[in-house]
N, C-alpha and C positions, 0 to 999 in steps of 0.2 A: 459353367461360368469360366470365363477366363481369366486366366491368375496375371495377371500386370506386372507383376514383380518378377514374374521370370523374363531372363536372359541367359540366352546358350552364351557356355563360355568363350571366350577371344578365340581360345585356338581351335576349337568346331569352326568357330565361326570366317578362320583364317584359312581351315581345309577346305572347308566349302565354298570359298571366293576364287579356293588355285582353279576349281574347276568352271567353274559358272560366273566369278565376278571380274570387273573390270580389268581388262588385261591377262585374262585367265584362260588354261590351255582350250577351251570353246572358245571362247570370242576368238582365240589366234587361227585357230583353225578354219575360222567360218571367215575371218577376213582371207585369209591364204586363200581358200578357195573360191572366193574371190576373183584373186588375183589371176589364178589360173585358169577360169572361164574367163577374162575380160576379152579374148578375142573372137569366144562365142557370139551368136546371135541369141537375142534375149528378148520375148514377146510378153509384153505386161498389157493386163486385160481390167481396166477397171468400170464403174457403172456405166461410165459412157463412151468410152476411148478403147481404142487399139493403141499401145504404143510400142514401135519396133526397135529396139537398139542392136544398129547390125552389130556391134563388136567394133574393138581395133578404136574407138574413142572416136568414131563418127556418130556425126549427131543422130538424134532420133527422130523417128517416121510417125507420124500419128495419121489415124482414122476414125476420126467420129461416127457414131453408130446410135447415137439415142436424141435428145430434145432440140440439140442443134442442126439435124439434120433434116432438107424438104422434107415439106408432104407429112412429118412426124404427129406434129402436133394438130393438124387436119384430121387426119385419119382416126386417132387416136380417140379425137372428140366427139367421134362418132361411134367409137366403138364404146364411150363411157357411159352413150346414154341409156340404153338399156339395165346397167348396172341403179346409172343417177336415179331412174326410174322405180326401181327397185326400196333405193335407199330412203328417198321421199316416201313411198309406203311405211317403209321403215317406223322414220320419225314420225309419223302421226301415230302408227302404234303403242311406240312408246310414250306417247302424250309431249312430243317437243311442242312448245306452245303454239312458235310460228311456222311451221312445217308449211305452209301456206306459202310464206315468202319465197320459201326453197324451189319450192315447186312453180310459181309464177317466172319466178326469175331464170329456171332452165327454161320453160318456154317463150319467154322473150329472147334469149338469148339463139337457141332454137331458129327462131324466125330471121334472126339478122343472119344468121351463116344461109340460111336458106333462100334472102334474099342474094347475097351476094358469088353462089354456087354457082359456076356456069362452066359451060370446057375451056372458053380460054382462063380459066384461073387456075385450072388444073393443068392445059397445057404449058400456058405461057409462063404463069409465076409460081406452081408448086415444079414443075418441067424435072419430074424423076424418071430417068432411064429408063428403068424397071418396067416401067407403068405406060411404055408405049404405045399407044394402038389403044388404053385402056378408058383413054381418058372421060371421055362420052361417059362410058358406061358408070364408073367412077362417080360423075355428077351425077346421077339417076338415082344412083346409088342413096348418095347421099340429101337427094331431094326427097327421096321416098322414106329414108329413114329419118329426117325432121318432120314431114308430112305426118307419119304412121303417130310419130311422137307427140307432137302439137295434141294430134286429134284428140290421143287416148286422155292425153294427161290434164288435157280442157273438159274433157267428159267427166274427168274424175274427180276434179274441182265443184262441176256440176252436179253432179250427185254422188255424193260421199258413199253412198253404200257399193259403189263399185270398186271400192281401194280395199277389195279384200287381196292376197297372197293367190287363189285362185284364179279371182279376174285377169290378174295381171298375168298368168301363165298361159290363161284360154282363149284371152283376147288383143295382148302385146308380146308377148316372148315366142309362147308357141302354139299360135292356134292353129287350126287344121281345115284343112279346102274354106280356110274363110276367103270372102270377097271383098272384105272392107282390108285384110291383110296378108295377101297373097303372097309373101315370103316373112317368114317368123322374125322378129327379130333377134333370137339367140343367131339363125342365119347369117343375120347382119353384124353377129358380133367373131362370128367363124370369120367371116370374109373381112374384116377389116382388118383382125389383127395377123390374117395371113398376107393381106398385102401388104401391110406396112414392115411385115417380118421380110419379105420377097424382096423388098429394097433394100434392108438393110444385110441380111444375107450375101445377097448379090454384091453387092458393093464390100463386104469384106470378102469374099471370095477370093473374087479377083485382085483387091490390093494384096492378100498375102501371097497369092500367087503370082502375081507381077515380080516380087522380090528374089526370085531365087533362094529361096531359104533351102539349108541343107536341113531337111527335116528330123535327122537325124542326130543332129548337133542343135537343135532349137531348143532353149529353155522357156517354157510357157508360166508365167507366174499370173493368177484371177487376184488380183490384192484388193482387199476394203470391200463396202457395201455394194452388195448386187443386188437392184428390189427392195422388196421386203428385208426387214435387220431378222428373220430368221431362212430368207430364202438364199439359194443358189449356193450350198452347204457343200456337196457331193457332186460328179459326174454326171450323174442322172438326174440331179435338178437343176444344174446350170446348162444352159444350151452353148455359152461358150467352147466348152469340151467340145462338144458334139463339132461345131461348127469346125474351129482350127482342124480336127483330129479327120475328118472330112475335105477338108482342102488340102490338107500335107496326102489326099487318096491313100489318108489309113496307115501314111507311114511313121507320124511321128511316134514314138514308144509315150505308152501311155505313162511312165516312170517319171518322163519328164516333163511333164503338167502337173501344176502345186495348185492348190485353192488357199489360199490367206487370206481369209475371213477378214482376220483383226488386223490384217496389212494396211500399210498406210496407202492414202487413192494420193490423185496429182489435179494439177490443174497446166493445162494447155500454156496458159502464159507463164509457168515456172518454166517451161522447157525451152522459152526464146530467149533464157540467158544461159550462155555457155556453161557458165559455172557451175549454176545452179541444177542444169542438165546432167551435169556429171556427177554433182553430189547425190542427185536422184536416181542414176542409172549404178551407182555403187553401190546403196542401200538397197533394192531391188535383188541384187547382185549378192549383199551379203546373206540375205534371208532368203536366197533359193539356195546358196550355199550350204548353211545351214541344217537345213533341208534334206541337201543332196548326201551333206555329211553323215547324217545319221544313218542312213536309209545305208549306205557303203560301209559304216561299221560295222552297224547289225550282221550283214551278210556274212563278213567276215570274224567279227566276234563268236555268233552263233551259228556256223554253219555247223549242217548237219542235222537243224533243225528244219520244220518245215516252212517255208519263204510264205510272205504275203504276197496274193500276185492281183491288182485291180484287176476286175472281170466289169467286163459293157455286156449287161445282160440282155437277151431280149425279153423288150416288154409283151404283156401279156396282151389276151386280144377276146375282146367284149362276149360273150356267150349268150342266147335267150335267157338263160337262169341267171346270168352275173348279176348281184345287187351290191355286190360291196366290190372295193378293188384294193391293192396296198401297193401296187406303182399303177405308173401310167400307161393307159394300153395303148398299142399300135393303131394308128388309124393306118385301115389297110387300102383304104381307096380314095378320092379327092369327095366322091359321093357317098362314102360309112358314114352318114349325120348323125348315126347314134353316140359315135366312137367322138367323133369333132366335136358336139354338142358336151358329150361328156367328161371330154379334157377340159374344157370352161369350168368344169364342178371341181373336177378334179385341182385343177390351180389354187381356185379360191379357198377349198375346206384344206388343201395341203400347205401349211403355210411352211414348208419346206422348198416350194416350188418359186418359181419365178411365172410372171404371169404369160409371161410370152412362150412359154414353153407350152401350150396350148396345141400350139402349130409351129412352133420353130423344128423342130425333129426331124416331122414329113418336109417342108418346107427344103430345109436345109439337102434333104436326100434327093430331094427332086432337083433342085438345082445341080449338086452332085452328078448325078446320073445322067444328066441333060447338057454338061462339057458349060455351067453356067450360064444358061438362057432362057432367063426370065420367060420370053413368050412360050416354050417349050414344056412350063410348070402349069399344071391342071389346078386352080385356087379352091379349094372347099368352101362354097357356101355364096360362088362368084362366076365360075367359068360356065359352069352349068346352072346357071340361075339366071331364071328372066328377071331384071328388073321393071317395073313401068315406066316408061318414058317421059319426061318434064315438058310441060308446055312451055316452049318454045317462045320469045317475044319477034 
């Protein structure tokens, strides 16, 4: 139980402020340092944003990379239904009363994207670079995966005894040489969230590479929520890492990439008032500081001791006997559907992970390796996948 009546006395409590409180030899140091990277280039990574501050008290560069951006929330909607479908099992399981409504209401909804699906929607008004030459196929895509959905989930309205957890894997997600579902729809869920990963990718590629950043002077701060409030924790569950530490072609030192979890995130229209820009890019500024400070005392305090050094492991890679796994294994080829299919488990039961890291890894490598050219990337679960064709008006 804790005792209420205690208070440490004034002068502990006077020691312990020289160091850590207001005005105190930390805070001075962590503004100092500060001071002394302000002419750095400073890359803050938040849930949805790129924001670049070159240094020297020029404004900042942003790049959106999540809900505000084409084709995001299209794609996206289609990759959820397999899950949605899922979860309606779900609720009826658990005795949700109206589990009924849930399920009616994605297949009406269902039917209006399907009505309105055609190439020029995907050329003319989703019109992602990325996705050139795609687009046909893209709508096929997504005719077939409202069609496959409609069907199942009106049959299973229809006779309840098909909403078992089995059904649903042998006759929607993964069945095999079926003819009523000739590509699975876990398939459909590999391939949607590697295309929509492929635009966003690409498109931050190339803006951090367009900048000239000296990668070796770049301070990379991931601040505030990424995903999930327990995902995108580490290097190897944020695919941010991955992605920067891949367009600097491997040169930025991984020392100086921070994850701040409990960082504060931004919003786009703080940063179109000057002021308020600079009081943003300071604070940013102090807590990489911070940061940096401890990591350069240590060294120097305790040398002699042995150094912490982040390691980018390589991930493991799927075996006929794997049944369990503790990271995420390599998908070795665009066609290993074991390895793709299984990054989908892996996300969901890891809630360490972020969802998109699925296929952001391969994604992100292949862009890499390919001088950034999207047409150049082999899509798991797309490039080599027939979809059916849409009748045509």
């Amino acid at each position: 139980m804790t005792d209420v009546t205690y208070t440490p006395h004034g002068d502990f409590r006077s020691l312990y402020d020289a160091y850590t409180g207001a005005g105190s030899t930390a805070v001075n140091l962590t503004k100092h340092m500060a001071q002394l990277t302000r002419q750095q280039p400073l890359l803050v990574v938040t849930g949805a944003d790129f924001v670049l501050f070159p240094g020297s008290d020029r404004p900042p560069i942003v790049e959106s990379f999540r809900l505000s951006t084409r084709g995001f929330i299209e794609l996206t909607s289609i990759s959820h239904l397999g899950a949605a479908v899922a979860w309606i099992f779900q609720l009826r399981e658990l005795g949700y009363a109206t589990w009924r409504d849930d399920a009616e209401r994605l297949i009406e909804r269902t039917r209006q994207v399907r009505s309105i699906n055609t190439d020029a929607y995907w050329t003319d008004n989703v019109a992602v670079g990325a996705w050139a030459g795609y687009e046909t196929k893209i709508a096929d895509l997504v005719d077939y995966t409202c069609a496959i959905t409609i069907a199942f989930l009106s049959s299973c309205l229809a006779d309840e005894s098909r909403m078992t957890f089995e059904t649903l894997r042998d006759s929607y997600l993964d069945p095999v040489e079926s003819a009523e579902v000739p590509v699975p729809i876990n398939d459909v869920m590999v391939a949607t969230f590697a295309l929509t990963f492929l635009d966003i990718a690409h498109r931050i590629i190339g803006w951090l590479q367009a900048h000239d950043v000296v990668w070796n002077d770049l301070m990379v701060l991931l601040s505030g929520r990424s995903g999930r409030p327990t995902a995108g924790l580490t290097w190897a569950t944020n695919n941010a890492c991955h992605l920067v530490w891949r367009a600097s072609n491997k040169k930025l030192p991984p020392e100086n990439l921070h994850i701040a979890a409990h960082g504060p995130s931004l919003t786009i229209a703080e940063l179109a008032d000057a002021g308020r820009a600079a009081e943003i890019e300071t604070q940013y500024r102090e807590i990489f500081g911070q940061l940096r400070s401890n990591i350069d005392l240590a060294g120097k305090m305790l040398e002699g001791f042995p150094a912490f050094a982040r390691s980018i492991d390589e991930p493991p890679v799927i075996e006929p006997t794997t049944k369990t796994l503790q990271a995420m294994p390599k998908l070795r080829s665009p066609d290993d559907r074991v390895t793709a299919i299984t990054r989908l488990r892996f996300v969901m039961e890891d809630p360490a992970q972020l969802l998109s890291n699925s296929v952001a890894h391969y994604v992100i490598d292949q862009l890499c390796d390919h001088d950034n050219r999207p047409d150049a990337v082999v899509i798991p679960g797309f490039s080599n996948v027939t979809y059916p064709a849409r009748k045509r008006s």
